[in-house]
mmCIF file as Biopython writes it, N, C-alpha, C and O atoms, coordinates in Angstrom:
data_model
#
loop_
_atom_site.group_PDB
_atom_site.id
_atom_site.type_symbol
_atom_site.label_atom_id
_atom_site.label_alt_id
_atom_site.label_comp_id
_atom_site.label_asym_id
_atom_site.label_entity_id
_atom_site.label_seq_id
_atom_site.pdbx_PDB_ins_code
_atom_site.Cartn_x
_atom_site.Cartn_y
_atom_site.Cartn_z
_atom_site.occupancy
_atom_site.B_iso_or_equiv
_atom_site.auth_seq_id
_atom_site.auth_asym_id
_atom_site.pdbx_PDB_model_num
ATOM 1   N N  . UNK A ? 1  ? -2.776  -8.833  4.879   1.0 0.0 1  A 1 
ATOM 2   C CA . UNK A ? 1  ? -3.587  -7.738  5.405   1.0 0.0 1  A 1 
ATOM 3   C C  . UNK A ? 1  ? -4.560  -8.296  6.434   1.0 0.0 1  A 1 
ATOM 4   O O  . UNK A ? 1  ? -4.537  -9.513  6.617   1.0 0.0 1  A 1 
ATOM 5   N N  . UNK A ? 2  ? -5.234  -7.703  6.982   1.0 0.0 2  A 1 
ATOM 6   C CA . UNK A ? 2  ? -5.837  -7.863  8.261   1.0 0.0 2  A 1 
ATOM 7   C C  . UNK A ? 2  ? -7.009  -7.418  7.684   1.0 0.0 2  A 1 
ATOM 8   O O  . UNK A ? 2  ? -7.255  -6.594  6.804   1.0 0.0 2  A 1 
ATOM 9   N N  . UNK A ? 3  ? -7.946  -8.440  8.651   1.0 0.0 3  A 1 
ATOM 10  C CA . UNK A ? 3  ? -9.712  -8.421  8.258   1.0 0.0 3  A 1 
ATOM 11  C C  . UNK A ? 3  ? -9.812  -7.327  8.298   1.0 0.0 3  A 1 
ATOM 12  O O  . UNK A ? 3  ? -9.505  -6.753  9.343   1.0 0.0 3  A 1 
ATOM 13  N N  . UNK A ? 4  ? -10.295 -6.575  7.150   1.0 0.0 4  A 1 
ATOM 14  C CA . UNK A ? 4  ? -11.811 -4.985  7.397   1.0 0.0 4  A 1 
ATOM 15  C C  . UNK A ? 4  ? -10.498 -3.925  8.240   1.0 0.0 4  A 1 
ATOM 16  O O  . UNK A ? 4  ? -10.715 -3.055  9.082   1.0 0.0 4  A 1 
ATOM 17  N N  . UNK A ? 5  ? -9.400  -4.274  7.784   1.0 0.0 5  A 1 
ATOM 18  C CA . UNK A ? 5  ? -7.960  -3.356  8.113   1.0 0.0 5  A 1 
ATOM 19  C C  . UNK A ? 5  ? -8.461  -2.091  7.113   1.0 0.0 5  A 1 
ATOM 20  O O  . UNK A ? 5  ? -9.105  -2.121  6.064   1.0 0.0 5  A 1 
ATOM 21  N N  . UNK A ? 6  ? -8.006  -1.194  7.726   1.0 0.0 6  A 1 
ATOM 22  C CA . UNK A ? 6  ? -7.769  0.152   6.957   1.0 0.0 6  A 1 
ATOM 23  C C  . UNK A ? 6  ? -6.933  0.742   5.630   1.0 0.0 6  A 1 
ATOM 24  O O  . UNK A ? 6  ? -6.888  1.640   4.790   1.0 0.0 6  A 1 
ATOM 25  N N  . UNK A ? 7  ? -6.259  -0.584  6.160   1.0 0.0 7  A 1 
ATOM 26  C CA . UNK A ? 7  ? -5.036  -0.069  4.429   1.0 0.0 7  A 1 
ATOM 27  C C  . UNK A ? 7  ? -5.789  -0.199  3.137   1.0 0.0 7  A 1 
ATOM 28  O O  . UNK A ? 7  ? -6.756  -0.960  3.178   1.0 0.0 7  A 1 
ATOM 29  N N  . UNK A ? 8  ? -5.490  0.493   1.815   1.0 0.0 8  A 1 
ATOM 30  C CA . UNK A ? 8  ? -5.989  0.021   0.810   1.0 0.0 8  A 1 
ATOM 31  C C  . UNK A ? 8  ? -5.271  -0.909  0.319   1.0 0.0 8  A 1 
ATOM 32  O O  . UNK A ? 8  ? -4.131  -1.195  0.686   1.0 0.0 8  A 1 
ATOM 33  N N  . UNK A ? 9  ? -5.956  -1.479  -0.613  1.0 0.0 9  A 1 
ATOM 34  C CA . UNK A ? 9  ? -5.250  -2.358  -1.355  1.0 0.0 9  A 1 
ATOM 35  C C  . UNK A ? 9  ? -4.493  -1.635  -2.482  1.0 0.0 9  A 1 
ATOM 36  O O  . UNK A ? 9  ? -4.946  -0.695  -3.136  1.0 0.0 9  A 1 
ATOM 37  N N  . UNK A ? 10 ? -2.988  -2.331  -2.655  1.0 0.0 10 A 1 
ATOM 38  C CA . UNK A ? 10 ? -2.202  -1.995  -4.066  1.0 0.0 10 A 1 
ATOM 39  C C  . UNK A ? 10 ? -2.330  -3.040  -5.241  1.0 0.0 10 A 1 
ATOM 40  O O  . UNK A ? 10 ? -3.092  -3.983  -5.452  1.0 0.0 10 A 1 
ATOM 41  N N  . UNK A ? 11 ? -1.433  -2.567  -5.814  1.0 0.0 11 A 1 
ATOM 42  C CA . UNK A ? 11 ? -1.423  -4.037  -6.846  1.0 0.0 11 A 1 
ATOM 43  C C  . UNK A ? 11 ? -0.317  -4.804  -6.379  1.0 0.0 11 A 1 
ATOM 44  O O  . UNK A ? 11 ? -0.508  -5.905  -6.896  1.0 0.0 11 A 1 
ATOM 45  N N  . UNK A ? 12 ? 0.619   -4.861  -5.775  1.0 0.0 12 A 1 
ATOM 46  C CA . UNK A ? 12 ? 1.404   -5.977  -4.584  1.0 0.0 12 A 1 
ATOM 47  C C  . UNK A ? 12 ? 0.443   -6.568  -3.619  1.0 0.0 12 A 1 
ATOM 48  O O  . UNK A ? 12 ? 0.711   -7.763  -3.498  1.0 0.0 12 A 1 
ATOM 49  N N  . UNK A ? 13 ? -0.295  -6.312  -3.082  1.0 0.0 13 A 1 
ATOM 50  C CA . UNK A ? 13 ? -0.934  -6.931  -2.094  1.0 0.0 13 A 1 
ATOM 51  C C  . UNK A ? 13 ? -1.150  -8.504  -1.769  1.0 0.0 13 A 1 
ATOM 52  O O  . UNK A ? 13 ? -1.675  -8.779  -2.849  1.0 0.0 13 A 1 
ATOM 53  N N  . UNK A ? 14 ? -1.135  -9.457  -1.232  1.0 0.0 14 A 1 
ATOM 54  C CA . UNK A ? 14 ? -1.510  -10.567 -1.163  1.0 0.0 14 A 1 
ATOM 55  C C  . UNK A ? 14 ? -2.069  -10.426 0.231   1.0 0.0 14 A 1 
ATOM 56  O O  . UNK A ? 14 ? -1.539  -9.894  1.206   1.0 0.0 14 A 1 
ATOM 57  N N  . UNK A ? 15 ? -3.623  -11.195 0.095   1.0 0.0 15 A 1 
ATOM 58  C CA . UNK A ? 15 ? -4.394  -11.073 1.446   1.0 0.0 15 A 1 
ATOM 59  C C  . UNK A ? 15 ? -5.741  -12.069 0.598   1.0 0.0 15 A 1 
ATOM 60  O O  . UNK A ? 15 ? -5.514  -12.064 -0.612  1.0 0.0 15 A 1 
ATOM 61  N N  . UNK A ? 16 ? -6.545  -12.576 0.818   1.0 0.0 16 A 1 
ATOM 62  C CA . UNK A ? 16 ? -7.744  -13.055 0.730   1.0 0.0 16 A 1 
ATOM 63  C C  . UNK A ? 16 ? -8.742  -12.090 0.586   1.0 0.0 16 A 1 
ATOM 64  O O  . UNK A ? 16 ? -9.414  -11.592 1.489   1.0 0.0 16 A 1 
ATOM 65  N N  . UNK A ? 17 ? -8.805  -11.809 -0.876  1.0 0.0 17 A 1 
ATOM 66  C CA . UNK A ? 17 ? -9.506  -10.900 -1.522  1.0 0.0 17 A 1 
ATOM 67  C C  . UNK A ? 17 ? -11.022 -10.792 -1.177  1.0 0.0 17 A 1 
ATOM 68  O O  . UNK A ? 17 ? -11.540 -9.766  -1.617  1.0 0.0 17 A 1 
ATOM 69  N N  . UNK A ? 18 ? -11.797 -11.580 -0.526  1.0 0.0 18 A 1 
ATOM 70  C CA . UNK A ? 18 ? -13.149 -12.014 -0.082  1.0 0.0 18 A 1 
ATOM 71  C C  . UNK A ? 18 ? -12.857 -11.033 1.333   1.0 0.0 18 A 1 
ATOM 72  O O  . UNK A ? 18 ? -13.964 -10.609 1.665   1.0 0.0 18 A 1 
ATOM 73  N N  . UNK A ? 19 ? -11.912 -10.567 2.187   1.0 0.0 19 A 1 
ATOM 74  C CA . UNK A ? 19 ? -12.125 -10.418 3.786   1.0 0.0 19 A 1 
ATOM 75  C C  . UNK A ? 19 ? -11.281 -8.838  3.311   1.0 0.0 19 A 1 
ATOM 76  O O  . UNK A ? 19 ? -11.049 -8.029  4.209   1.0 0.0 19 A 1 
ATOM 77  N N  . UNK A ? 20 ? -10.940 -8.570  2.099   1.0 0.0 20 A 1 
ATOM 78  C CA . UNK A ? 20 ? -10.474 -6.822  2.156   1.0 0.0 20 A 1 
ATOM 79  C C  . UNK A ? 20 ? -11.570 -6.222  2.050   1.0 0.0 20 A 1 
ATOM 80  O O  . UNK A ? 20 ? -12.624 -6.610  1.544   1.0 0.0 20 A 1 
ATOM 81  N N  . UNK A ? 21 ? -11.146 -4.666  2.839   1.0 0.0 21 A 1 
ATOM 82  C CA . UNK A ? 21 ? -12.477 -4.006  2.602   1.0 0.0 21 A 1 
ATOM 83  C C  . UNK A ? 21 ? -12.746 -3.041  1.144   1.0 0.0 21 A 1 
ATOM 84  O O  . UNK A ? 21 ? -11.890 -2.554  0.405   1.0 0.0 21 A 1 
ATOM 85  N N  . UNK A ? 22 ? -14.232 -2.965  1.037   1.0 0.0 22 A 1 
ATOM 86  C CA . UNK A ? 22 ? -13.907 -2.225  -0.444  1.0 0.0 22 A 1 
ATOM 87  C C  . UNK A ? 22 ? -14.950 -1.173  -0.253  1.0 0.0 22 A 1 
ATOM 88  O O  . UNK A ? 22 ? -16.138 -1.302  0.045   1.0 0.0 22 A 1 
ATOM 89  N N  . UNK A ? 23 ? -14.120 0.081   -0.531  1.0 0.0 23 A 1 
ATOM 90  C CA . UNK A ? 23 ? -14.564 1.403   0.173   1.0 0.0 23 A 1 
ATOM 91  C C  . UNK A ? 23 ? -15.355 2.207   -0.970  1.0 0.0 23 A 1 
ATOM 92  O O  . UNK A ? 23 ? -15.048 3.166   -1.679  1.0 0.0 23 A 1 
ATOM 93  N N  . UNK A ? 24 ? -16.845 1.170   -0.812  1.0 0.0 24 A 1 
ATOM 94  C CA . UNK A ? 24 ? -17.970 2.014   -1.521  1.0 0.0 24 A 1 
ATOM 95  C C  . UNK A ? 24 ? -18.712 2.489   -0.936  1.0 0.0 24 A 1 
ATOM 96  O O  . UNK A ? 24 ? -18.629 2.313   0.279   1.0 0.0 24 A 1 
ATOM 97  N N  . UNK A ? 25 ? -19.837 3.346   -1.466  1.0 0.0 25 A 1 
ATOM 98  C CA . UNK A ? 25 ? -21.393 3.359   -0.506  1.0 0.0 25 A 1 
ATOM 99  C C  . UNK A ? 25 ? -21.892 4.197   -0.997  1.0 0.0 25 A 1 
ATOM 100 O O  . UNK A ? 25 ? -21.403 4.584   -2.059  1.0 0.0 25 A 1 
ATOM 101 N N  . UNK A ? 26 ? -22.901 4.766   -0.552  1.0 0.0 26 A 1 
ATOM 102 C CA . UNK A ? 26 ? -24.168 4.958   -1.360  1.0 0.0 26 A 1 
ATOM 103 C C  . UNK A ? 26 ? -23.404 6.617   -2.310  1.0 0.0 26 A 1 
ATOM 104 O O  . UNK A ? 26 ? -24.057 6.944   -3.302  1.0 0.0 26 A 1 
ATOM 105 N N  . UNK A ? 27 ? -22.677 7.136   -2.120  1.0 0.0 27 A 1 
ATOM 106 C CA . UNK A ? 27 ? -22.112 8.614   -2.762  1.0 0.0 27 A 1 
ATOM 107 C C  . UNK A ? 27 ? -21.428 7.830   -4.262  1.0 0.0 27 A 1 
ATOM 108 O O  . UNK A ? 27 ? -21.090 8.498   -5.239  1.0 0.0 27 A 1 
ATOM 109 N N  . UNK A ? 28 ? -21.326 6.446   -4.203  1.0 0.0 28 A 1 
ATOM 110 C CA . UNK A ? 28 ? -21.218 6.409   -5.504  1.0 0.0 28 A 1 
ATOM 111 C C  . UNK A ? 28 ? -22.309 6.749   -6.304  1.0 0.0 28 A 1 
ATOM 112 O O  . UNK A ? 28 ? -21.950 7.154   -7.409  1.0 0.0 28 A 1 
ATOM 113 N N  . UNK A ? 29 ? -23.504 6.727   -6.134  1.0 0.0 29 A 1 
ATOM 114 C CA . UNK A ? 29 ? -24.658 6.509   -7.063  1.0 0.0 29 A 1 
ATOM 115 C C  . UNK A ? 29 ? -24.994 8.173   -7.048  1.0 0.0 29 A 1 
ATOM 116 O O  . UNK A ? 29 ? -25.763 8.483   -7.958  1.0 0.0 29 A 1 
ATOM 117 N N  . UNK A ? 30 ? -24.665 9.036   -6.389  1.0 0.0 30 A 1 
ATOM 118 C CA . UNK A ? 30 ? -24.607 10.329  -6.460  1.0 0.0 30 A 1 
ATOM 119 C C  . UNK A ? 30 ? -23.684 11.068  -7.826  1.0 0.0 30 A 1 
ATOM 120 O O  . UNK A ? 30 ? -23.864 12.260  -8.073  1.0 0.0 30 A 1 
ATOM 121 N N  . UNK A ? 31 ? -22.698 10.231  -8.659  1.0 0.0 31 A 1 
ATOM 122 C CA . UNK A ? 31 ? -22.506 10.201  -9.793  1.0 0.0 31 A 1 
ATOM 123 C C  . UNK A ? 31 ? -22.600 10.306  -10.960 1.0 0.0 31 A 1 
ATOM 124 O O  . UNK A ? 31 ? -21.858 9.466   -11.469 1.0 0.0 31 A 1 
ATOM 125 N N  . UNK A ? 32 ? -23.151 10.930  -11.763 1.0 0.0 32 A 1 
ATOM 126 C CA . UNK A ? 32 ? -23.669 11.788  -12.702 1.0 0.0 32 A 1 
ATOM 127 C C  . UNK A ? 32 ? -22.930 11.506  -13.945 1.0 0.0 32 A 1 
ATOM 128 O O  . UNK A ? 32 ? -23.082 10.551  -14.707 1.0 0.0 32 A 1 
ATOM 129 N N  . UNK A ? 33 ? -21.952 12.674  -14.043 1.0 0.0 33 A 1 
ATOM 130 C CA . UNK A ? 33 ? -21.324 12.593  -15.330 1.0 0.0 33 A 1 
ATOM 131 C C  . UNK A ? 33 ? -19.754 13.429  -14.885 1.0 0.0 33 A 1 
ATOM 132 O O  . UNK A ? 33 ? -19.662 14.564  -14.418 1.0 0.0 33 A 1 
ATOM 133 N N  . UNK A ? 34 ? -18.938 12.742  -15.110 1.0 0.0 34 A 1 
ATOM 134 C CA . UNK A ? 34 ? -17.506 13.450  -15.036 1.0 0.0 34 A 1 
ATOM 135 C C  . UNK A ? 34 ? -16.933 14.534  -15.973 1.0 0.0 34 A 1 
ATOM 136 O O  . UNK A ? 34 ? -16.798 14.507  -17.196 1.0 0.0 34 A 1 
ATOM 137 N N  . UNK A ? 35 ? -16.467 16.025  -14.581 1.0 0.0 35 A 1 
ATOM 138 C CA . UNK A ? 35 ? -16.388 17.051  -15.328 1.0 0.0 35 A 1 
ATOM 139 C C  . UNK A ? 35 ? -14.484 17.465  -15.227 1.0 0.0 35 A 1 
ATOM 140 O O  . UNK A ? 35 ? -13.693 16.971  -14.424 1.0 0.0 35 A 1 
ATOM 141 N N  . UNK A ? 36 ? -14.204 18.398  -16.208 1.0 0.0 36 A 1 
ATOM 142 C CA . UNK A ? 36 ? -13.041 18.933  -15.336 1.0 0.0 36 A 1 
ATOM 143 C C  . UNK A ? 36 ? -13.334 19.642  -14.004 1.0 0.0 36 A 1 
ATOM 144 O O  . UNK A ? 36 ? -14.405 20.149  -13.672 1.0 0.0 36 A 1 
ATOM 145 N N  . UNK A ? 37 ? -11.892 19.573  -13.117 1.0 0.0 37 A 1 
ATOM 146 C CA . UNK A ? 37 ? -11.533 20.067  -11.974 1.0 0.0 37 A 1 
ATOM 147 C C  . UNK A ? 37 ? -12.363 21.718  -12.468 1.0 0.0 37 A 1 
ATOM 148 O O  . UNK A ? 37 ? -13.481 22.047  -12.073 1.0 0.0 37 A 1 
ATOM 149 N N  . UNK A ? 38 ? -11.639 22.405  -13.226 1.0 0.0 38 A 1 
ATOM 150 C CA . UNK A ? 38 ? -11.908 23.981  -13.283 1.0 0.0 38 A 1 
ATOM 151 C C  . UNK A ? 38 ? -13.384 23.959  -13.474 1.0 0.0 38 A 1 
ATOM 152 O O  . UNK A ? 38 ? -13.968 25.027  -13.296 1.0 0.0 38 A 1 
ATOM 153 N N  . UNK A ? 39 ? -13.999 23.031  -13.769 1.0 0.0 39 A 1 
ATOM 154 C CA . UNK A ? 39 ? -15.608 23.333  -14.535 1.0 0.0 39 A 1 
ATOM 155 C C  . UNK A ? 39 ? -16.347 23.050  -12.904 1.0 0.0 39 A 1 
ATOM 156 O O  . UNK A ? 39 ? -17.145 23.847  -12.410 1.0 0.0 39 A 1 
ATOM 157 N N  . UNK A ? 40 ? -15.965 21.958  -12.325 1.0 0.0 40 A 1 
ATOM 158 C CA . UNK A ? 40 ? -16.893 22.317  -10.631 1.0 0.0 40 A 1 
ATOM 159 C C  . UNK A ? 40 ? -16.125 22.804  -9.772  1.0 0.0 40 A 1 
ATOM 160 O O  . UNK A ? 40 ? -16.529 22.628  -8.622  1.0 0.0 40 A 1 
ATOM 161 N N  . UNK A ? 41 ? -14.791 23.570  -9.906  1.0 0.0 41 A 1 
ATOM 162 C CA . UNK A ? 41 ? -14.803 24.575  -8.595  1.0 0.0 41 A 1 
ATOM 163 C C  . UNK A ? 41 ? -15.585 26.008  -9.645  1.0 0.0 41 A 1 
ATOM 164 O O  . UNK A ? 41 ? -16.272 26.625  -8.831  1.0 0.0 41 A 1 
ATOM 165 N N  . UNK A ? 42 ? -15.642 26.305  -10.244 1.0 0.0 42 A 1 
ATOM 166 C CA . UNK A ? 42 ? -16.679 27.495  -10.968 1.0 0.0 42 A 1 
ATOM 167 C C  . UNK A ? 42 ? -17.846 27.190  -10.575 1.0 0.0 42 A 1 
ATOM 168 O O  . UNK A ? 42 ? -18.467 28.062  -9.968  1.0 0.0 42 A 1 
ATOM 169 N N  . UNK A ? 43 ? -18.443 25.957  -10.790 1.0 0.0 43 A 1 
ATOM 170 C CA . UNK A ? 43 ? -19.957 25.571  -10.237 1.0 0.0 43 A 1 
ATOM 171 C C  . UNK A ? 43 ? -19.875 26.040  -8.333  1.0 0.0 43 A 1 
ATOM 172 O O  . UNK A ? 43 ? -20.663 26.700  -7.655  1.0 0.0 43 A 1 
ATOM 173 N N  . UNK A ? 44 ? -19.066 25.613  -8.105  1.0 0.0 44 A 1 
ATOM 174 C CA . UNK A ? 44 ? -19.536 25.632  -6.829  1.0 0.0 44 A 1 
ATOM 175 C C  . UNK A ? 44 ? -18.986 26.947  -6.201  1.0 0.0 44 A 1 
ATOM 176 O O  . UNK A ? 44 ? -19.015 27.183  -4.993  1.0 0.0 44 A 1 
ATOM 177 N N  . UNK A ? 45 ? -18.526 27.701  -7.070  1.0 0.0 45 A 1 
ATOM 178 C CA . UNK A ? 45 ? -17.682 29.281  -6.593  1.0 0.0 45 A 1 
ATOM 179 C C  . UNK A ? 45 ? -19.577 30.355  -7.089  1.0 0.0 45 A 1 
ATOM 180 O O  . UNK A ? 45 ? -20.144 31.308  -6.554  1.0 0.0 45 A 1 
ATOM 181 N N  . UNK A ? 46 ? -19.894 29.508  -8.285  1.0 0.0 46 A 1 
ATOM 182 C CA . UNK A ? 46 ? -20.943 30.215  -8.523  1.0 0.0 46 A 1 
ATOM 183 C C  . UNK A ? 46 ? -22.296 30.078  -7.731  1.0 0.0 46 A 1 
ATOM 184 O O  . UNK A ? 46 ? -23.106 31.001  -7.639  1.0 0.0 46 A 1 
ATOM 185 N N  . UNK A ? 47 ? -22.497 28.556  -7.044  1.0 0.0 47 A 1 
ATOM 186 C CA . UNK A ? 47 ? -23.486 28.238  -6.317  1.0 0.0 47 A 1 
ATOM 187 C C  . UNK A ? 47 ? -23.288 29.354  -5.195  1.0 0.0 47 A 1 
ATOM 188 O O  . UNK A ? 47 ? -24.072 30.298  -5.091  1.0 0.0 47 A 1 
ATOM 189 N N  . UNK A ? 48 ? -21.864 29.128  -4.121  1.0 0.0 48 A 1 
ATOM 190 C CA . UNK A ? 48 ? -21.793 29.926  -2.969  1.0 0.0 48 A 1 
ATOM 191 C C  . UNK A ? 48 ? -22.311 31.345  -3.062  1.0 0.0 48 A 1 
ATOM 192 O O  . UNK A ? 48 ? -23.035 31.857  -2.208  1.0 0.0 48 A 1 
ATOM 193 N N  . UNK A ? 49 ? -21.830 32.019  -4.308  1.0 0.0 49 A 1 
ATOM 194 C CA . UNK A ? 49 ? -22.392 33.624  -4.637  1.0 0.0 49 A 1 
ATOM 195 C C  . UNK A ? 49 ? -23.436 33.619  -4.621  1.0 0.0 49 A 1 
ATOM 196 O O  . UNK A ? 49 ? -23.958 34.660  -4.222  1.0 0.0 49 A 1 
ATOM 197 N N  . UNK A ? 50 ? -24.407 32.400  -5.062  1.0 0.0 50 A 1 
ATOM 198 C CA . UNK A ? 50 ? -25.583 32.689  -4.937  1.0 0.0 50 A 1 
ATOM 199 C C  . UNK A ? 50 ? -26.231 32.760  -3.335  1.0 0.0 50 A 1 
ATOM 200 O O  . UNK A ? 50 ? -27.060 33.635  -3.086  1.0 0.0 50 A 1 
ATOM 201 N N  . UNK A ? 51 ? -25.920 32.053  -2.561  1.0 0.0 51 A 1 
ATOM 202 C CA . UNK A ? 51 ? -26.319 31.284  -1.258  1.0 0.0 51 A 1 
ATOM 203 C C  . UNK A ? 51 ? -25.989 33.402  -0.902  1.0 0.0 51 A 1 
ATOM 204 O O  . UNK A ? 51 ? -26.668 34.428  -0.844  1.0 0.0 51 A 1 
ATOM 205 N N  . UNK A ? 52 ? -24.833 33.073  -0.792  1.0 0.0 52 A 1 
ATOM 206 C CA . UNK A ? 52 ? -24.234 34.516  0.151   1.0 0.0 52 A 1 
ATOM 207 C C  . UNK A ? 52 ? -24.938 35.765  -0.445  1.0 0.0 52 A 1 
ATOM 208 O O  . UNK A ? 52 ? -25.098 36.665  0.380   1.0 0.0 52 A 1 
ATOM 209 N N  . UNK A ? 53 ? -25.308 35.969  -1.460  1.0 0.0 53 A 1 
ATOM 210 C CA . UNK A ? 53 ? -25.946 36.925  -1.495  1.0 0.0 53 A 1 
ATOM 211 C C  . UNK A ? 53 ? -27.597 36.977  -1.516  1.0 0.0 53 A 1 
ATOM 212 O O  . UNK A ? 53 ? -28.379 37.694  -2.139  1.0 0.0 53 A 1 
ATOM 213 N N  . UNK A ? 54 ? -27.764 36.038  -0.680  1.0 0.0 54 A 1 
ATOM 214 C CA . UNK A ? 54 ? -29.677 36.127  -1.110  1.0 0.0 54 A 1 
ATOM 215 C C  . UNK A ? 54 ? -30.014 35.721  -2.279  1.0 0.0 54 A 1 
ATOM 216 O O  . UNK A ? 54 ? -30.873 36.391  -2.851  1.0 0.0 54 A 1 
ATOM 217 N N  . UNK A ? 55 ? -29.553 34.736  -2.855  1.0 0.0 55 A 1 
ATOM 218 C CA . UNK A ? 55 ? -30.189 34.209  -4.429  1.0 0.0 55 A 1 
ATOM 219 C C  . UNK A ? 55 ? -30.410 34.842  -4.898  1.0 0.0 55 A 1 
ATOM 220 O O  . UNK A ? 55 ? -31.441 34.455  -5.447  1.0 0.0 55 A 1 
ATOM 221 N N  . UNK A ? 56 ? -30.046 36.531  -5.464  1.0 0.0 56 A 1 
ATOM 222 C CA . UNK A ? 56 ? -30.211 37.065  -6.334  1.0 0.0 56 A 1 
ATOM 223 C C  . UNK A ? 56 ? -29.480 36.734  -7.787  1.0 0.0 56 A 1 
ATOM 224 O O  . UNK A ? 56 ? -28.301 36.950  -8.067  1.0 0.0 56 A 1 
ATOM 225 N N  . UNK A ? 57 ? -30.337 36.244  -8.496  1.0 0.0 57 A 1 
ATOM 226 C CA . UNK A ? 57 ? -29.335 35.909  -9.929  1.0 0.0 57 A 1 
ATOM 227 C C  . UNK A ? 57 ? -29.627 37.171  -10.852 1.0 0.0 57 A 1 
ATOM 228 O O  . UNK A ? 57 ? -29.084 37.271  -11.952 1.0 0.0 57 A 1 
#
């Protein structure tokens, strides 16, 4: 693989594990607690209703 190359890494890979890139940053720490799929598109189907209608709850 090629320095700070775009590909990810697999588990075949051979490259010099020190020069791959490793695709973190700060939205990890934005991380909380892991939900199901159906439980935050409802959160966020319920946030938008709020936004769009004038925050009326």
């Amino acid at each position: 693989m090629r320095k700070f190359g775009l590909l990810l890494p697999v588990p075949e890979t051979e490259a010099d594990w020190e020069e791959m890139p490793w695709l973190m940053g700060q939205g990890v720490g934005l991380l909380h607690e892991i939900k199901p799929a159906a439980e935050i598109v409802r959160d966020m189907m319920e946030q938008a209703e709020r936004v769009l209608t004038g925050f009326r709850a």
